[in-house]
Short mmCIF file of the C-alpha atoms (twelve columns), coordinates in Angstrom:
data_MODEL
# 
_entry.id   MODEL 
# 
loop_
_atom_site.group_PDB 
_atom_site.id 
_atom_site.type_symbol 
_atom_site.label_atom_id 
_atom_site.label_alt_id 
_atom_site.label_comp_id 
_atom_site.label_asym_id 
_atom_site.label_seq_id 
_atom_site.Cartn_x 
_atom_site.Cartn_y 
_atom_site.Cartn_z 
_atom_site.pdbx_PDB_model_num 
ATOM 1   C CA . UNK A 1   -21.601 -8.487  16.262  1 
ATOM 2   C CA . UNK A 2   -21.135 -11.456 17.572  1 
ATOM 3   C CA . UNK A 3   -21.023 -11.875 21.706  1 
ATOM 4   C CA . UNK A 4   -17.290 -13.013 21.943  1 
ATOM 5   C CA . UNK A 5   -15.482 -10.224 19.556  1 
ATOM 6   C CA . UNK A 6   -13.525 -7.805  21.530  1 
ATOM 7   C CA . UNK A 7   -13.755 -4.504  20.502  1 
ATOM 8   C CA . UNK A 8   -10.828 -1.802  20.928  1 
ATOM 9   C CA . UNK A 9   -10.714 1.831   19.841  1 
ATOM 10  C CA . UNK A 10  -7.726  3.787   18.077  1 
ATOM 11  C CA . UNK A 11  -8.134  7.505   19.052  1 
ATOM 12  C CA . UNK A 12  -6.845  9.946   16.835  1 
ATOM 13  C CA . UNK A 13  -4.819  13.434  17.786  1 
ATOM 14  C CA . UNK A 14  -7.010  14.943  15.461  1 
ATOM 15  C CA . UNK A 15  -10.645 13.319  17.789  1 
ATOM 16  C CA . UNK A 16  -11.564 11.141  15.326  1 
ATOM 17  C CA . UNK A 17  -10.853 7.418   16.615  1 
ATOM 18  C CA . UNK A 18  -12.018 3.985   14.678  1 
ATOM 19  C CA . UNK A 19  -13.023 0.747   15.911  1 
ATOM 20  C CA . UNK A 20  -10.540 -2.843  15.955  1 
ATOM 21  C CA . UNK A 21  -12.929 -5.993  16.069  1 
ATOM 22  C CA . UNK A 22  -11.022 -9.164  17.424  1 
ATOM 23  C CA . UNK A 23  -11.814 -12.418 18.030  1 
ATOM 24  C CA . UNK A 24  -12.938 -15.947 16.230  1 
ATOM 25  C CA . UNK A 25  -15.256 -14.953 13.615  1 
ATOM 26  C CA . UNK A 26  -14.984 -11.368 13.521  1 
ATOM 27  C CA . UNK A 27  -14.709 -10.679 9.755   1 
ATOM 28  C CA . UNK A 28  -18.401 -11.710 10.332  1 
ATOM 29  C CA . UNK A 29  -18.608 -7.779  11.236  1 
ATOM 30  C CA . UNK A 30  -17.388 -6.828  7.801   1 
ATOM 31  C CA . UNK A 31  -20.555 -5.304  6.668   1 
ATOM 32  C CA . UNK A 32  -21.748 -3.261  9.380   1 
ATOM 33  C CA . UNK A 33  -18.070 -1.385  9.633   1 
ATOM 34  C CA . UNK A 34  -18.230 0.397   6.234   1 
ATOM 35  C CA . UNK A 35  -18.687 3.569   5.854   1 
ATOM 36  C CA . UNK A 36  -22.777 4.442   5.351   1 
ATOM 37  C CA . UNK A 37  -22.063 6.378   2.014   1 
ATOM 38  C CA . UNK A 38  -19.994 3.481   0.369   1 
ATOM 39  C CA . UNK A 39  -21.939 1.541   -2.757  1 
ATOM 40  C CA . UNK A 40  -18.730 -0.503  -3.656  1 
ATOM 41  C CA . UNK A 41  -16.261 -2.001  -2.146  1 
ATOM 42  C CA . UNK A 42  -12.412 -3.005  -3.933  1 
ATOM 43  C CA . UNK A 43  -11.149 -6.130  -2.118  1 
ATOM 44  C CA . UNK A 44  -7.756  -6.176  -2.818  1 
ATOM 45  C CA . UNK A 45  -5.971  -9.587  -1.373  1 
ATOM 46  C CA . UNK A 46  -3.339  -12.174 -2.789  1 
ATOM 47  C CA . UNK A 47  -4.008  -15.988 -3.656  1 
ATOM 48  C CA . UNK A 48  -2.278  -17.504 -0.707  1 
ATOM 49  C CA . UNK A 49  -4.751  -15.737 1.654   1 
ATOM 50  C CA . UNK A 50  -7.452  -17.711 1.658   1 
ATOM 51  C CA . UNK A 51  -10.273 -15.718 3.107   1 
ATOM 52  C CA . UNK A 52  -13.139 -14.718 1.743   1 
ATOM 53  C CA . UNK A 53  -15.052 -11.507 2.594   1 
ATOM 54  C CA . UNK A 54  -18.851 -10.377 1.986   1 
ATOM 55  C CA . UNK A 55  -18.851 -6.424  2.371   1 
ATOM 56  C CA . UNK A 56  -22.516 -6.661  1.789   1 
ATOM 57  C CA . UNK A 57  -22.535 -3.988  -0.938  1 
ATOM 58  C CA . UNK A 58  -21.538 -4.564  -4.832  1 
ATOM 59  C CA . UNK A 59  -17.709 -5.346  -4.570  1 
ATOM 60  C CA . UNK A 60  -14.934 -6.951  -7.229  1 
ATOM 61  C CA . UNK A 61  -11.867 -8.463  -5.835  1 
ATOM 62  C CA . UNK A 62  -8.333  -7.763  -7.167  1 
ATOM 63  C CA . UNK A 63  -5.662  -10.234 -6.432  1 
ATOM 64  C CA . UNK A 64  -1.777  -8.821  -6.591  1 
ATOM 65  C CA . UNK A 65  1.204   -11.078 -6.776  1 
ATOM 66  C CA . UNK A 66  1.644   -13.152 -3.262  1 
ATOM 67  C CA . UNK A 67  5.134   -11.677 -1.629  1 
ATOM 68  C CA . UNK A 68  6.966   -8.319  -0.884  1 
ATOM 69  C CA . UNK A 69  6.897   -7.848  -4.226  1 
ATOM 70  C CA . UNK A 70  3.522   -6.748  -5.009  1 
ATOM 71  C CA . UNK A 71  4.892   -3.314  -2.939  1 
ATOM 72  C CA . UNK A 72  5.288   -1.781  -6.066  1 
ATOM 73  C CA . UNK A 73  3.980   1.437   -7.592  1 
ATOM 74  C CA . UNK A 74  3.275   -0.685  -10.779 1 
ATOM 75  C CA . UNK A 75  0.913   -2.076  -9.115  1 
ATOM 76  C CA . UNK A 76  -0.892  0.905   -7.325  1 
ATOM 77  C CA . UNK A 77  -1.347  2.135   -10.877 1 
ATOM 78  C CA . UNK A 78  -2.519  -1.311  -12.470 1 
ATOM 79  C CA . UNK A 79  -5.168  -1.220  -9.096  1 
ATOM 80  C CA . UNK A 80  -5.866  2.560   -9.523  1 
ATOM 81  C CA . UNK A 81  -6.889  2.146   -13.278 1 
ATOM 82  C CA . UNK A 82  -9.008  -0.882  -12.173 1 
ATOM 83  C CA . UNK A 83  -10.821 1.241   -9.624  1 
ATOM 84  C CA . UNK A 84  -11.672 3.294   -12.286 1 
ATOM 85  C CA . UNK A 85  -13.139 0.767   -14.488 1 
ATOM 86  C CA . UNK A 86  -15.052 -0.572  -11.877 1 
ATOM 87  C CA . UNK A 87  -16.393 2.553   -10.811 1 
ATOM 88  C CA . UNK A 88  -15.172 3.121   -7.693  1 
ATOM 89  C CA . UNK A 89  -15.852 7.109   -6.604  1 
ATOM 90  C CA . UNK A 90  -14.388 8.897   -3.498  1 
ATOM 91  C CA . UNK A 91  -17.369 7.922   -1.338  1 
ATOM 92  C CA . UNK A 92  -16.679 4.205   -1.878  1 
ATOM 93  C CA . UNK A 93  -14.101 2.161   0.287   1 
ATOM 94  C CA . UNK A 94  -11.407 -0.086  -0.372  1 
ATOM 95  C CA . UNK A 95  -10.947 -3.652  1.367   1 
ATOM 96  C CA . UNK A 96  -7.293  -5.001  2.282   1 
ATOM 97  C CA . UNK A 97  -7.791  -8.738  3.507   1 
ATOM 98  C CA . UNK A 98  -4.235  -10.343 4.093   1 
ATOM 99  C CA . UNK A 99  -0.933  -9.875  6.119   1 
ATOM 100 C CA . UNK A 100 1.396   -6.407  6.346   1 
ATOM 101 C CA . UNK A 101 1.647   -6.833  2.487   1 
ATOM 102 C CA . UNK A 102 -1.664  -6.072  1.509   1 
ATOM 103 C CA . UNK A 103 -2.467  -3.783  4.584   1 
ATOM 104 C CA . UNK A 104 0.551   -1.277  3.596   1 
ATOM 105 C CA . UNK A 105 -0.396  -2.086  -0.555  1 
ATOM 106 C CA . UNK A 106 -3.974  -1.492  0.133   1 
ATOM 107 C CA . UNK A 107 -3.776  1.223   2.407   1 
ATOM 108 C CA . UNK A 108 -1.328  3.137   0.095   1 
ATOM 109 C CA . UNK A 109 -4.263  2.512   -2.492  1 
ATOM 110 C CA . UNK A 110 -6.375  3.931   -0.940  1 
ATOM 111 C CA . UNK A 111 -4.648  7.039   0.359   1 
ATOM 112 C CA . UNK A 112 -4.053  8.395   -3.097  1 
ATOM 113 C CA . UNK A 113 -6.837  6.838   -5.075  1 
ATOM 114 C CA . UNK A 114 -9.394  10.222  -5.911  1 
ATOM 115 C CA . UNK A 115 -7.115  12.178  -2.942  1 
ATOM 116 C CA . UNK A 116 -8.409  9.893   -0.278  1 
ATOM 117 C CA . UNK A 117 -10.307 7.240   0.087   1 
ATOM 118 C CA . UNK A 118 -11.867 4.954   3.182   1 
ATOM 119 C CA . UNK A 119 -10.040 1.505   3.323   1 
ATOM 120 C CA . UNK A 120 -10.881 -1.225  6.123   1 
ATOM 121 C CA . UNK A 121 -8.237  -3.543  7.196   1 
ATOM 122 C CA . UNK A 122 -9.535  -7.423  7.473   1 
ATOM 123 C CA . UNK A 123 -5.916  -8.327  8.779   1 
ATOM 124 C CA . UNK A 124 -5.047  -12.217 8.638   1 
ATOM 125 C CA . UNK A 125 -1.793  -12.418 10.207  1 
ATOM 126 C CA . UNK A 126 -0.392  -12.278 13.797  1 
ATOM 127 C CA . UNK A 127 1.732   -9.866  12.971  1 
ATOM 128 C CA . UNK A 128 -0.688  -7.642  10.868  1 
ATOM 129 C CA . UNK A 129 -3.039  -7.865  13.948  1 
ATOM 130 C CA . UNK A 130 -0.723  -6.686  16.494  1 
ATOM 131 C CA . UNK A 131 0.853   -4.558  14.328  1 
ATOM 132 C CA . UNK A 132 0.922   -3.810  10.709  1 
ATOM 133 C CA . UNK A 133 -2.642  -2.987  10.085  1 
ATOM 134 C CA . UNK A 134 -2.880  -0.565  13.419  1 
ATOM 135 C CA . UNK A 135 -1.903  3.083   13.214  1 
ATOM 136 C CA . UNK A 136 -2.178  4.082   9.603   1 
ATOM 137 C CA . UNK A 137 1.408   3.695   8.295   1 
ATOM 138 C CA . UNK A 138 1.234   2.268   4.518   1 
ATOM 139 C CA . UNK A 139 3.193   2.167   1.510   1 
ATOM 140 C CA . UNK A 140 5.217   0.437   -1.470  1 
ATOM 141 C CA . UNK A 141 8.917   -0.164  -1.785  1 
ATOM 142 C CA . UNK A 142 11.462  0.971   -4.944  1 
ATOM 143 C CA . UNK A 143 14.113  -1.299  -5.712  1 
ATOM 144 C CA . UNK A 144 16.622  1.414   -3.260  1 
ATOM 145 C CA . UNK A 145 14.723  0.236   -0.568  1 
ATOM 146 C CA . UNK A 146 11.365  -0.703  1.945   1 
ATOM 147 C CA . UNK A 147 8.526   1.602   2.292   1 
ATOM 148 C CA . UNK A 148 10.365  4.508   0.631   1 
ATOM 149 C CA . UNK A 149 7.036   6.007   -0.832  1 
ATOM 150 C CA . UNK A 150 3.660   5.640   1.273   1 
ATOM 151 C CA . UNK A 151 1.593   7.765   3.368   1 
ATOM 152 C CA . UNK A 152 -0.214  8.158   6.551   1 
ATOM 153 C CA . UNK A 153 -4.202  7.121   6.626   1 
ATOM 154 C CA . UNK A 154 -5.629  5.909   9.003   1 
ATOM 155 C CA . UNK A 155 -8.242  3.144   8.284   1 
ATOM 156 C CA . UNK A 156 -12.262 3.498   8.910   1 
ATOM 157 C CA . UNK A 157 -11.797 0.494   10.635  1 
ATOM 158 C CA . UNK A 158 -9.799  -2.685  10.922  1 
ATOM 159 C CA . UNK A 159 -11.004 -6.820  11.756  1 
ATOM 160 C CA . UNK A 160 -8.601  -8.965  13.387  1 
ATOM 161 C CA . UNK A 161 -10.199 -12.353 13.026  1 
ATOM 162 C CA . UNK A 162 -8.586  -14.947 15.395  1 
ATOM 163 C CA . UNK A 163 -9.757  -17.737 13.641  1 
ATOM 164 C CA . UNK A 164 -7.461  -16.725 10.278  1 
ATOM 165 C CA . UNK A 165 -4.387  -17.491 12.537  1 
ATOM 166 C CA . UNK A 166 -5.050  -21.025 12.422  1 
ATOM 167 C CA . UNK A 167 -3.870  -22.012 9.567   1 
ATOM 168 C CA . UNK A 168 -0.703  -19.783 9.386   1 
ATOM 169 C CA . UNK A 169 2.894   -21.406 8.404   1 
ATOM 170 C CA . UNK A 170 4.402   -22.003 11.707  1 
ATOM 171 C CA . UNK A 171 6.969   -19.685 11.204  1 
ATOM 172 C CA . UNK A 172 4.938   -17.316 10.086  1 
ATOM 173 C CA . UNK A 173 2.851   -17.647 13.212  1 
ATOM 174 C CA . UNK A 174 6.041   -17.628 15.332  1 
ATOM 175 C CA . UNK A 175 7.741   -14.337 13.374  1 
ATOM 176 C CA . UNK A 176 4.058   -12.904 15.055  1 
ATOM 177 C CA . UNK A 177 4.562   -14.153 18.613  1 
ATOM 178 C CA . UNK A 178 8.240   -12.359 18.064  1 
ATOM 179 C CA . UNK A 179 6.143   -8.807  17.323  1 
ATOM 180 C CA . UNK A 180 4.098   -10.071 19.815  1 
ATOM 181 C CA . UNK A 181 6.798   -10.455 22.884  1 
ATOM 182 C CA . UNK A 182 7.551   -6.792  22.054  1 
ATOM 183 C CA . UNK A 183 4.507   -5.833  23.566  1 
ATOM 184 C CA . UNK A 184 5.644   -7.332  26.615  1 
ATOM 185 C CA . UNK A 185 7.908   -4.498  27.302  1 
ATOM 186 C CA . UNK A 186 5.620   -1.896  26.274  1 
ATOM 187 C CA . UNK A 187 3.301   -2.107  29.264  1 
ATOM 188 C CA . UNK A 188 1.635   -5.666  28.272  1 
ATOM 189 C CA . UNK A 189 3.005   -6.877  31.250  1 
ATOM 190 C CA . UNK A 190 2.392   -11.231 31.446  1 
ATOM 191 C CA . UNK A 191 0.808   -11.395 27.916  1 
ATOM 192 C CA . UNK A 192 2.198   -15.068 28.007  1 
ATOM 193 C CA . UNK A 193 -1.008  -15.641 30.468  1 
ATOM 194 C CA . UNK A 194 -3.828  -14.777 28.219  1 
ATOM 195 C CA . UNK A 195 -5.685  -16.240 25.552  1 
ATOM 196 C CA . UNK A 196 -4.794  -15.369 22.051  1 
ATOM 197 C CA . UNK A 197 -7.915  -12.909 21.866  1 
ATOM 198 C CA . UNK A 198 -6.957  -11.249 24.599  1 
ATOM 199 C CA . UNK A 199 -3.559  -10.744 23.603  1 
ATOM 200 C CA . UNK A 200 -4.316  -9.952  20.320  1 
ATOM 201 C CA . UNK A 201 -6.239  -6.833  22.168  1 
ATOM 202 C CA . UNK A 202 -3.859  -5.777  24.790  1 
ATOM 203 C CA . UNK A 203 -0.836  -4.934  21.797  1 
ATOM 204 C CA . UNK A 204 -3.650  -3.413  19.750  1 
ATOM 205 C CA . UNK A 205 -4.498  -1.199  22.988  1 
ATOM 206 C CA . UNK A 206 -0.963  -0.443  23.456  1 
ATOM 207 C CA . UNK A 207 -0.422  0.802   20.194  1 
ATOM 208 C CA . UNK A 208 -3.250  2.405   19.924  1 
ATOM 209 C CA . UNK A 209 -2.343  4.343   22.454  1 
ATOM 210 C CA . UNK A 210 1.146   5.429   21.589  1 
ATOM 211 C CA . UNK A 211 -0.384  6.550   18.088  1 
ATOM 212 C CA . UNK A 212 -2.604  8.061   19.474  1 
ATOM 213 C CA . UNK A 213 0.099   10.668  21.244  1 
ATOM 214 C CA . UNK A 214 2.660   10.698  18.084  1 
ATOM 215 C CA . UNK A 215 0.497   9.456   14.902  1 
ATOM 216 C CA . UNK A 216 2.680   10.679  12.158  1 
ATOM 217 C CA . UNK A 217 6.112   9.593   13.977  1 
ATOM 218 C CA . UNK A 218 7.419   12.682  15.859  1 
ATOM 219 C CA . UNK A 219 9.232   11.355  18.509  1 
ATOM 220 C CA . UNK A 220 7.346   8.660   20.891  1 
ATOM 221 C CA . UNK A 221 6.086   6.372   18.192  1 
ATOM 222 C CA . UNK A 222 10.004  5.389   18.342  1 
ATOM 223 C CA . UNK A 223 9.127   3.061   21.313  1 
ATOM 224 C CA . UNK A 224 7.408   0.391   19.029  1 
ATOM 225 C CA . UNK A 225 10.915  -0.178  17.342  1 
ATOM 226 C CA . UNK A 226 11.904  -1.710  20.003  1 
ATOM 227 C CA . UNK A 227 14.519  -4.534  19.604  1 
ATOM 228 C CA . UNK A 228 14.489  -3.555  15.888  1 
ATOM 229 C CA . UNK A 229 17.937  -2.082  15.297  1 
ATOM 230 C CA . UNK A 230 19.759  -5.332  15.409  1 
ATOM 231 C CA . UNK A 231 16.266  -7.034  13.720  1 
ATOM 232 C CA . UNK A 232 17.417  -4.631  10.780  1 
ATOM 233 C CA . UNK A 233 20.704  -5.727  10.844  1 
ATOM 234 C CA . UNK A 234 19.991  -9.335  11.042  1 
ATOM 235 C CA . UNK A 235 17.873  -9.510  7.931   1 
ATOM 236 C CA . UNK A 236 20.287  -7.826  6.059   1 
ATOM 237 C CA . UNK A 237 23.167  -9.572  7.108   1 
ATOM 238 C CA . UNK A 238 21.538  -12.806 6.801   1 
ATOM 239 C CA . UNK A 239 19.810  -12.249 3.708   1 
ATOM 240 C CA . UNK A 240 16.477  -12.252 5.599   1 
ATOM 241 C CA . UNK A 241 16.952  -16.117 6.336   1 
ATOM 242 C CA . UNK A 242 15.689  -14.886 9.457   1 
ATOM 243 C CA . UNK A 243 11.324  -13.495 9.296   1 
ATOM 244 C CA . UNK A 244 10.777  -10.067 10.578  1 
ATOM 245 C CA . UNK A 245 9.609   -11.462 13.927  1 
ATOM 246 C CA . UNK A 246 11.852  -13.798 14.345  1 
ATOM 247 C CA . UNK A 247 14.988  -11.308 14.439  1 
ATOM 248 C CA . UNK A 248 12.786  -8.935  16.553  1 
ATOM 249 C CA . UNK A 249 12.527  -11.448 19.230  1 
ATOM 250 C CA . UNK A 250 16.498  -11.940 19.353  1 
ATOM 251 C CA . UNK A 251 17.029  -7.928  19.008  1 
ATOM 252 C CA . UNK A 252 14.613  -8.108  22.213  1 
ATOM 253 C CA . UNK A 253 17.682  -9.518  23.944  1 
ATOM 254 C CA . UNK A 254 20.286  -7.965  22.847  1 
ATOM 255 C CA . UNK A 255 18.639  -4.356  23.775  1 
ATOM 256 C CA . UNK A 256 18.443  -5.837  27.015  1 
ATOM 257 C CA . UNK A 257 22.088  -6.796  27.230  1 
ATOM 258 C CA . UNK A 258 23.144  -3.280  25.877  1 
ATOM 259 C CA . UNK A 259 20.843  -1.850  28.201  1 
ATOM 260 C CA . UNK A 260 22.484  -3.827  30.946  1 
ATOM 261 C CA . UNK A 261 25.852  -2.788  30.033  1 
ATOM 262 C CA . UNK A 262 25.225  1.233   30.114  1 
ATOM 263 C CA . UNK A 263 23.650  0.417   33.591  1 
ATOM 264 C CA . UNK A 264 19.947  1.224   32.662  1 
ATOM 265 C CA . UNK A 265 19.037  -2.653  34.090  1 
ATOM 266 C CA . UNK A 266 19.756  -5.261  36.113  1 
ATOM 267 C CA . UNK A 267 20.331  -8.977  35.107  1 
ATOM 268 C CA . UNK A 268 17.258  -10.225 36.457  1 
ATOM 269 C CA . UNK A 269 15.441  -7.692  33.722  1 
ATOM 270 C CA . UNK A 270 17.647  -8.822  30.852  1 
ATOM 271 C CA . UNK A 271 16.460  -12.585 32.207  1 
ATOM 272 C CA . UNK A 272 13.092  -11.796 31.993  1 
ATOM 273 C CA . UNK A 273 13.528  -10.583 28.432  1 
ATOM 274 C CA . UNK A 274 14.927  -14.370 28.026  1 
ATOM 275 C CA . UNK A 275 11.845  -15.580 29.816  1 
ATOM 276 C CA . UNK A 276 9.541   -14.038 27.735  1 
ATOM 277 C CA . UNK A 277 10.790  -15.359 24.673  1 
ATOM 278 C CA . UNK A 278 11.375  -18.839 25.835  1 
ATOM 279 C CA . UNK A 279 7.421   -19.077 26.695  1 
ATOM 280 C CA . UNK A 280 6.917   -18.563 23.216  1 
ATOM 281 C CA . UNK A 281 9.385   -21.007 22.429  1 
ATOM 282 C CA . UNK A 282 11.265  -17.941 20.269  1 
ATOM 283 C CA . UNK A 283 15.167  -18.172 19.533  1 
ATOM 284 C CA . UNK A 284 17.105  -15.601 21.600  1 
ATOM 285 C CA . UNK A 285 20.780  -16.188 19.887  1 
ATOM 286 C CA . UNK A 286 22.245  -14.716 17.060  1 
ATOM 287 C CA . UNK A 287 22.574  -17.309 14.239  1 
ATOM 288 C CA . UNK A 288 26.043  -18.762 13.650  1 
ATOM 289 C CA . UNK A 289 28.029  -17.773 11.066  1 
ATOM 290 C CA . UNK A 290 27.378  -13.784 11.215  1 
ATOM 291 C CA . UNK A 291 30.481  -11.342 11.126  1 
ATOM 292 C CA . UNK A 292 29.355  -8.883  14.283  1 
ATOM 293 C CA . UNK A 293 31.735  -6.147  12.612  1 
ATOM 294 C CA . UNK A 294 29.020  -6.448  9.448   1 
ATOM 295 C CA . UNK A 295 26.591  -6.174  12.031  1 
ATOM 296 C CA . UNK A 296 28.118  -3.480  13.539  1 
ATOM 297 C CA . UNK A 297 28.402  -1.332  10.295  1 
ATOM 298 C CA . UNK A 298 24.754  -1.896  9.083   1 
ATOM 299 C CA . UNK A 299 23.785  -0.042  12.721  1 
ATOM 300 C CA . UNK A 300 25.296  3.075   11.331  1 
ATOM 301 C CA . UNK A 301 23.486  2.783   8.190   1 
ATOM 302 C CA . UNK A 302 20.211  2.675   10.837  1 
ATOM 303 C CA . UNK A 303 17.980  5.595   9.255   1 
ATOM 304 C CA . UNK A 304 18.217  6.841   13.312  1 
ATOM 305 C CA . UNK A 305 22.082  7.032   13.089  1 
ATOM 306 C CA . UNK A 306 23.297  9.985   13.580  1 
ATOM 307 C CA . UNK A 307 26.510  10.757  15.819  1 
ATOM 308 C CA . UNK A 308 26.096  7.514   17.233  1 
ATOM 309 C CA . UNK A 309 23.558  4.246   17.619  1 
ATOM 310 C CA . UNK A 310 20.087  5.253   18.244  1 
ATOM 311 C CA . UNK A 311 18.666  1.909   19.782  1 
ATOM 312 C CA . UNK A 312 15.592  1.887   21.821  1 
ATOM 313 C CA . UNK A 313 16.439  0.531   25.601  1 
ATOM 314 C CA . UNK A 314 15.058  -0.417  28.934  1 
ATOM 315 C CA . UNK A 315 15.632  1.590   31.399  1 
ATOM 316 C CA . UNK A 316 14.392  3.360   34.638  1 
ATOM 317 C CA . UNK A 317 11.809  5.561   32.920  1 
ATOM 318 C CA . UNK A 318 10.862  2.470   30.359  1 
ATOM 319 C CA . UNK A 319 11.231  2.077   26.777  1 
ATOM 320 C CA . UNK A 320 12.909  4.739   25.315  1 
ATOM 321 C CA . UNK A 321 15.375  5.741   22.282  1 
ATOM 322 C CA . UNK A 322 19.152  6.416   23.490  1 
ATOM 323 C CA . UNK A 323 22.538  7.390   21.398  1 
ATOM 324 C CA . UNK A 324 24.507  4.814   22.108  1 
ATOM 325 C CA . UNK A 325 28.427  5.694   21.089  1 
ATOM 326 C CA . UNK A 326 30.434  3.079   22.960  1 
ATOM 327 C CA . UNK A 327 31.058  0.731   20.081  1 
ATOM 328 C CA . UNK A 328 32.579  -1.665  22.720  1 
ATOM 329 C CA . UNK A 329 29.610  -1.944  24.258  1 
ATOM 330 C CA . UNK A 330 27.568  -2.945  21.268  1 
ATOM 331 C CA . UNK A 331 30.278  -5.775  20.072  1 
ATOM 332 C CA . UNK A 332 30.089  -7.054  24.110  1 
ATOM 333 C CA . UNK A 333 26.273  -7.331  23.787  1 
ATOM 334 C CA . UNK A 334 26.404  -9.190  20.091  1 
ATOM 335 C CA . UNK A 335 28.997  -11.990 21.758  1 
ATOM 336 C CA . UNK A 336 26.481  -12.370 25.058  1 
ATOM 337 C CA . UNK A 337 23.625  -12.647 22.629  1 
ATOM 338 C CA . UNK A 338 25.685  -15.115 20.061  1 
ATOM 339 C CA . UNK A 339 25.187  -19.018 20.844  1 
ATOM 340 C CA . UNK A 340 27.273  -20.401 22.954  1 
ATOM 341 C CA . UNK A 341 27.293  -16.895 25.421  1 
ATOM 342 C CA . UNK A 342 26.889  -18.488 28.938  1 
ATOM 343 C CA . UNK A 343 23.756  -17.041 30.765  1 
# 
């Protein structure tokens, strides 16, 4: 293991716990994270990743469609019966190298393939790093809907290699910083003052951390859907012309300003939630052209809605969920978050 990889640890409710290697280079580390027992390896990735792997031990690689769409159960059977071919037994280990995509497809895989098998995450995408590849949550979608059909299992280990970032998409790198920013609020404190490594490891600590109390989603996990309840909106409503990132970081805001209005914070807090986004030069405005009484309906379709909005707010004991029922307040927070709102 190279000098420079930071290493973090997930801890598990049940005491098990698994390492999170991060840094330039660190898929280096591949080999000496898989499980002792393992004598192949499935690397399952997509085209457009461009990263090889050497697991050390015999391996094949499977490549699914690039895209959303290889979230299918089509595809976990097409893998599954290419497992089988291959060989692959219940003491053997599955690879996922690639973004949320593969981590959720590959995870899924191996969660059901033979009952259970290991999987490591080689995650190479800000987003997956931070994110998508931490805490065990993986699955496929059906055409009613995202992740409708997945599982819980946790990985034996996951690789967050820095230098993989480099040659994202810019705005795939910036829907990232917009997970990222998140983090901010969670306890990360001036994340905007650290080198990528290090930031990379502070959200993975912070998650870890709140999995560690609610792995399987009871109550607190809630807090890492923060600013997501309008994100969810804004894809919809703008036929996801907005990345997943990208409408976290403006949901960021408009928590705070709904937060602001039900007294929980002060202006200079919803500022700072400006602040933060601005050093990652992230938008902070609702696009033009959106009908806020669309957006308004799509919150109570929110899987959280109940008698009310569920949103996840600021406030004096942190991050928390709240039932919002003031409608008024909501369609006040959409204009001061629209371009154009003075500030």
């Amino acid at each position: 293991m190279a000098s420079s990889i930071l290493v973090e640890t997930v801890p598990l409710p049940d005491g098990r716990s698994y390492p999170v290697h991060i840094g330039p280079g660190a898929v280096a580390d591949l080999a000496g994270l898989l499980p002792a027992r393992a004598r192949r390896a499935a690397v399952i990735t997509q085209a457009g990743v461009g990263v090889d792997v050497d697991p050390g031990i015999d391996h094949e690689v499977f490549v699914v469609e690039d895209g959303e769409g290889a979230k299918r159960l089509g595809v976990i059977e097409d893998l599954a019966g290419r497992l089988v071919r291959f060989g692959m037994t219940r003491n053997d280990v599955v690879i996922a190298v690639g973004g949320g995509v593969v981590t959720d497809l590959g995870g899924f895989l191996a969660a059901t393939y033979h009952r259970g098998v290991d999987v490591v995450h080689v995650s190479t995408t800000l987003l997956g790093q931070i994110d998508a590849a931490i805490g065990g949550k993986c699955g496929v979608n059906l055409p009613e809907g995202k992740n409708l059909v997945g599982a819980f299992w946790q990985p034996a280990a996951v690789i967050c290699d820095t230098d993989t970032l480099a040659t994202l998409p810019p705005r795939e790198y910036s829907s990232g910083m917009g997970e990222l920013a998140k983090y901010h609020f969670l306890g990360g404190g001036r994340l905007d003052a650290l080198a990528l490594p290090e930031r990379v490891a502070a959200c993975v600590r912070i998650k870890a951390e709140v999995v560690a109390s609610d792995e399987r989603e009871g109550g607190r996990r809630a807090v890492l859907n923060y600013g997501h309840t309008l994100a969810h909106a804004l894809e919809t409503a703008g036929q996801y012309d907005l990345r997943h990132g990208e409408a976290v970081a403006v949901g960021l805001v408009y928590a705070a300003e709904v937060a602001q209005r039900l007294g929980r914070i002060d202006e200079a807090a919803v500022a700072e939630h400006r602040r933060v986004l601005g050093s990652y030069d992230l938008r902070s405005t609702i696009p033009d052209g959106l009908d806020h009484e669309e957006i308004i309906r799509l919150f109570a379709r929110d899987k959280k809605a109940v008698d009310g909005v569920t949103f996840v707010l600021d406030g004096p004991a942190g991050i928390e969920p709240v039932l919002v029922e003031d409608t008024d307040v909501l369609r006040e927070a959409l204009v001061a978050t629209s371009s154009g709102a003075p500030r």
